[in-house]
C-alpha positions as a Markdown table, in Angstrom:
| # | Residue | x | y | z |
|---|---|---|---|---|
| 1 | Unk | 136.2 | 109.1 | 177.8 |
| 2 | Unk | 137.5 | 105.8 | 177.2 |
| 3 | Unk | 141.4 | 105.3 | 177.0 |
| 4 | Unk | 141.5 | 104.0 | 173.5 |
| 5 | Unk | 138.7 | 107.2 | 172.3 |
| 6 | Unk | 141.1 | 109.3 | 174.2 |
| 7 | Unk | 144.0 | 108.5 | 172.6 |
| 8 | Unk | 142.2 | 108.2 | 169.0 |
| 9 | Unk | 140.6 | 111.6 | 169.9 |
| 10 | Unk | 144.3 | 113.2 | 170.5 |
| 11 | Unk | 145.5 | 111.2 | 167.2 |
| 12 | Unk | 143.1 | 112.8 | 165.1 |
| 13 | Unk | 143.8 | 116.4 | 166.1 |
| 14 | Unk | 147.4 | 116.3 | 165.7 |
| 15 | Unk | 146.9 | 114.7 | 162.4 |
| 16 | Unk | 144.3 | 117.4 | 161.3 |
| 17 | Unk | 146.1 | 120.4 | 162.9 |
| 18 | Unk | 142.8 | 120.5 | 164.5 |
| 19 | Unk | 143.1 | 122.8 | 168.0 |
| 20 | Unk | 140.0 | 123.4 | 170.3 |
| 21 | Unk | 138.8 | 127.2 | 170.3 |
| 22 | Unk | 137.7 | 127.8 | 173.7 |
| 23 | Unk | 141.4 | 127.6 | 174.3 |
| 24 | Unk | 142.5 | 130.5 | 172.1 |
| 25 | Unk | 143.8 | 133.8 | 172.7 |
| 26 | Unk | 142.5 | 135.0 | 169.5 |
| 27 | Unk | 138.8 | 133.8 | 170.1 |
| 28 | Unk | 136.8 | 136.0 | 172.2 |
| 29 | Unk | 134.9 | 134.7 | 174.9 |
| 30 | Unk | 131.7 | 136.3 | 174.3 |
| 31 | Unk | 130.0 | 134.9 | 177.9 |
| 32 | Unk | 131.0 | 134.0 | 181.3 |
| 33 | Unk | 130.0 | 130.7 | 180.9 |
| 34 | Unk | 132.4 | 128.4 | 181.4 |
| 35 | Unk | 131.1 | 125.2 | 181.0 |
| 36 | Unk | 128.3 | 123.9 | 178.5 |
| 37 | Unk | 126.0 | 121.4 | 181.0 |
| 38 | Unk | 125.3 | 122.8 | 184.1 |
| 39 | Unk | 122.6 | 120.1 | 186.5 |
| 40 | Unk | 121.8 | 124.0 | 188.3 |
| 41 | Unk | 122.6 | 122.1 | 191.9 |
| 42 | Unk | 125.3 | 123.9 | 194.2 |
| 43 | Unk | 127.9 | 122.3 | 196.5 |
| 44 | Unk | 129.0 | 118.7 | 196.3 |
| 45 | Unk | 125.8 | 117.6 | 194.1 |
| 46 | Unk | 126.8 | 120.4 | 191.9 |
| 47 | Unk | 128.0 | 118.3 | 188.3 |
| 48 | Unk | 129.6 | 120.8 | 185.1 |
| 49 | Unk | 131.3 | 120.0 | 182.1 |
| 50 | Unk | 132.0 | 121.4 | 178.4 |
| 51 | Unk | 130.4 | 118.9 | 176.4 |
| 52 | Unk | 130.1 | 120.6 | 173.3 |
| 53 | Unk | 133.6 | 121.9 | 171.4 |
| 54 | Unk | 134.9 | 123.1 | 168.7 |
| 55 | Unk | 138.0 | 121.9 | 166.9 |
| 56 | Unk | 139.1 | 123.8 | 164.3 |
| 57 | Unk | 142.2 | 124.2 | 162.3 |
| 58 | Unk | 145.1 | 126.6 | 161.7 |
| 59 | Unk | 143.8 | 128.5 | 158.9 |
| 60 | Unk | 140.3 | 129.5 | 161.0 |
| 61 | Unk | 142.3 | 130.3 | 163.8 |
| 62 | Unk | 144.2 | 132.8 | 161.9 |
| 63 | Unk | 141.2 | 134.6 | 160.8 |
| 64 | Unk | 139.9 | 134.9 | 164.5 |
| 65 | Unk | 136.5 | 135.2 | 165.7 |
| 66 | Unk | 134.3 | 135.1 | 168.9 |
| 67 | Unk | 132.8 | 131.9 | 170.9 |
| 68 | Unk | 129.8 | 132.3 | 173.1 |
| 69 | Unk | 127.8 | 129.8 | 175.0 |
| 70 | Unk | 123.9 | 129.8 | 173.9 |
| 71 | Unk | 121.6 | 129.8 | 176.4 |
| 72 | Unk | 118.4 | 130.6 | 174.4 |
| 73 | Unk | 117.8 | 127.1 | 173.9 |
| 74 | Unk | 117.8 | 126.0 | 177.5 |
| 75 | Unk | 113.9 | 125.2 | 177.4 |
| 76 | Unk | 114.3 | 122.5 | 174.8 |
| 77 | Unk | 118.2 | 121.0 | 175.7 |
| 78 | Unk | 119.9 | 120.3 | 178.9 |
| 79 | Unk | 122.7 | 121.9 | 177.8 |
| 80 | Unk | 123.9 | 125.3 | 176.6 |
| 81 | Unk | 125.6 | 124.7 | 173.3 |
| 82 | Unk | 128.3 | 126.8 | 171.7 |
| 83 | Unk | 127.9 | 129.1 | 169.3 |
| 84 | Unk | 131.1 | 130.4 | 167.1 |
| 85 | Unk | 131.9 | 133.3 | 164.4 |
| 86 | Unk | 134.9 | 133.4 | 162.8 |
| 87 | Unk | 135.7 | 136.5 | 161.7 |
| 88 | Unk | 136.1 | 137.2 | 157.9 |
| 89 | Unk | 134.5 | 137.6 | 154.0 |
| 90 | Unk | 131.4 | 135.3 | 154.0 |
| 91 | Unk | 130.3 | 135.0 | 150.3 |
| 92 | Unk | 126.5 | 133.9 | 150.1 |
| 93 | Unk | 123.8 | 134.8 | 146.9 |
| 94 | Unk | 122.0 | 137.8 | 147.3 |
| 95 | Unk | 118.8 | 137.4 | 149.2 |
| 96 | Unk | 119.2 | 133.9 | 150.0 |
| 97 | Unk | 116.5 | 132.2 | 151.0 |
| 98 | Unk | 116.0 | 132.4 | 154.9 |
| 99 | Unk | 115.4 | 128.3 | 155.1 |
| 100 | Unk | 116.0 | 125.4 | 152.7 |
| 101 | Unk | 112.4 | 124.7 | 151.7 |
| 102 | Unk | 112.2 | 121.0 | 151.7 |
| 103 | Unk | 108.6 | 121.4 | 150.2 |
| 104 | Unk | 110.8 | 121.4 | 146.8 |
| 105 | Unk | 111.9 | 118.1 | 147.1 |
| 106 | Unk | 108.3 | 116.6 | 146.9 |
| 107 | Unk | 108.0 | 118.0 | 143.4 |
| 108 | Unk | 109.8 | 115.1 | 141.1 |
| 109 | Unk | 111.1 | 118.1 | 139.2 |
| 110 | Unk | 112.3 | 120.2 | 141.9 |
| 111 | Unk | 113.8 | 117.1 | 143.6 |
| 112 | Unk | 115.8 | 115.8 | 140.3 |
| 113 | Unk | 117.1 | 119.3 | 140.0 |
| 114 | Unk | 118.2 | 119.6 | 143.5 |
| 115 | Unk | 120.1 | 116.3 | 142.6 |
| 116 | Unk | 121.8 | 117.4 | 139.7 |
| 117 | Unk | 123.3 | 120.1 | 141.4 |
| 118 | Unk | 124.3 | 118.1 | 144.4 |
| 119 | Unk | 125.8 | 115.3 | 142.4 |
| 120 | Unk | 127.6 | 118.2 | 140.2 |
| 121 | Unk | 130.0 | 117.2 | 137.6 |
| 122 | Unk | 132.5 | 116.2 | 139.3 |
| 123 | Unk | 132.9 | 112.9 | 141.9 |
| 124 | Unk | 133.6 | 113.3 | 145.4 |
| 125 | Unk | 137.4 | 113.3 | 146.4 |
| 126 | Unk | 139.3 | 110.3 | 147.3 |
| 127 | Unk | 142.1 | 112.4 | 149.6 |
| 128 | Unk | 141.2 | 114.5 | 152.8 |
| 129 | Unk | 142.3 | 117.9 | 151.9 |
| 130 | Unk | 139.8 | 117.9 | 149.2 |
| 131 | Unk | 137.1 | 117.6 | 150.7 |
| 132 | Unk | 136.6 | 120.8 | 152.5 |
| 133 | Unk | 136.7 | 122.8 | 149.0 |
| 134 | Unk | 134.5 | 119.9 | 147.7 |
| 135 | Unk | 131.8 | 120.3 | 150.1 |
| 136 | Unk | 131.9 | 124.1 | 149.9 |
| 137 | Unk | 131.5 | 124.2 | 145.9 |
| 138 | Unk | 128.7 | 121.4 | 146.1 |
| 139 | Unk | 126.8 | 123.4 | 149.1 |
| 140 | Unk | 127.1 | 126.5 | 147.1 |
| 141 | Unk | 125.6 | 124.6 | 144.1 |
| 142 | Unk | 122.7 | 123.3 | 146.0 |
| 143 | Unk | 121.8 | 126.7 | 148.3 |
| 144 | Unk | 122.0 | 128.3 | 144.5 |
| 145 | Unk | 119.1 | 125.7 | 143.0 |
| 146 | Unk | 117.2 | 126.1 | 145.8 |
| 147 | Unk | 117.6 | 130.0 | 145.6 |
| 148 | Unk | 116.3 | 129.8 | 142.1 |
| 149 | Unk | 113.4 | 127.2 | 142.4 |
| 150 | Unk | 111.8 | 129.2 | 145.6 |
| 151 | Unk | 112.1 | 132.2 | 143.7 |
| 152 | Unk | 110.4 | 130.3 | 140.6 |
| 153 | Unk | 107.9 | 129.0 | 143.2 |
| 154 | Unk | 107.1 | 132.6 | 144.1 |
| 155 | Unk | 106.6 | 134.0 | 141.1 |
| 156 | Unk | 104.2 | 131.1 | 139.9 |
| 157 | Unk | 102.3 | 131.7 | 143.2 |
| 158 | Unk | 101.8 | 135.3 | 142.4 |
| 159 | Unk | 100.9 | 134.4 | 138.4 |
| 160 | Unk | 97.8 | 132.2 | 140.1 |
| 161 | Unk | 96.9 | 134.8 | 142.7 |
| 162 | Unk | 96.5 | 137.6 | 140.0 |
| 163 | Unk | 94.6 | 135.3 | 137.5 |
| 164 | Unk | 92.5 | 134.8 | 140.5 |
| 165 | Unk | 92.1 | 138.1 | 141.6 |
| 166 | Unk | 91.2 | 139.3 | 137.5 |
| 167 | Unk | 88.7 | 136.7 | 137.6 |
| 168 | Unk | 86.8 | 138.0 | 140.5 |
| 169 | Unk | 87.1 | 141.2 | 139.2 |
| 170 | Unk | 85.4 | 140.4 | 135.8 |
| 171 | Unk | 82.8 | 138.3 | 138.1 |
């Protein structure tokens, strides 16, 4: 890292309160991994470093959590990234949907819907410290339309599928 990125790197965390978790006490290490990137060669040709980290501030620290290094993904990056929990209430609709099913947004309707609930009613902040509860509400809006249209999208599937079936029946 450059000088200059170094020292705007350092800036921004103190200005944040931002604190890298891999270096807490209350974070447990989950694996013995110690380093993210690993080129598998031993001795002098041997190169590691933790290339992936999270910075997080002084209210997540307080909840606590755990910090692991993935290795399940090995096959597809050249790196094993981190993975974190925090510990904690974590509010999400009933039976969520278990992806965001883009196929929505090539339905006009679904995709002007999808929109509306991004957009909201109210305009994004002009201050830093609002836009964490910003993001959450406008998230929570969006993973609630989407909620609501797949489960729409079901239940018009299953309307065809017994029309069908009756019709073969009465065939």
């Amino acid at each position: 890292m450059h000088r200059r990125e170094a020292a705007s790197w350092h800036h921004m965390t103190l200005h944040y309160g931002l604190v890298d978790a891999w270096r807490l006490n209350y974070f447990c290490k989950m694996s013995k991994k110690e380093y993210t990137y690993d080129n598998g060669r031993s001795g002098v040709a041997s190169a590691v470093s933790r290339i992936d980290k999270f910075m997080i501030s002084q209210a997540i620290d307080e909840r606590g959590g755990k910090i692991e290094t993935s290795t399940s993904v090995r096959k597809l990056l050249d790196h094993s990234p981190l993975i974190i929990t925090v510990w904690g209430q974590h509010t999400a609709p009933n039976n969520p949907p278990r992806f965001f099913d883009t196929s929505l947004l090539s339905d006009e309707k679904s995709k002007k819907e999808m929109l509306e609930a991004w957009d909201g009613n109210r305009p994004p902040p002009s201050n830093d410290q609002d836009w964490s509860p910003w993001l959450e509400a406008t998230i929570g809006r969006v993973v609630h339309c989407n909620t609501r249209l797949v489960r729409a999208k079901k239940r018009a599937q299953r309307t065809r599928v017994r029309t069908h079936a009756k019709k073969i029946q009465l065939a």
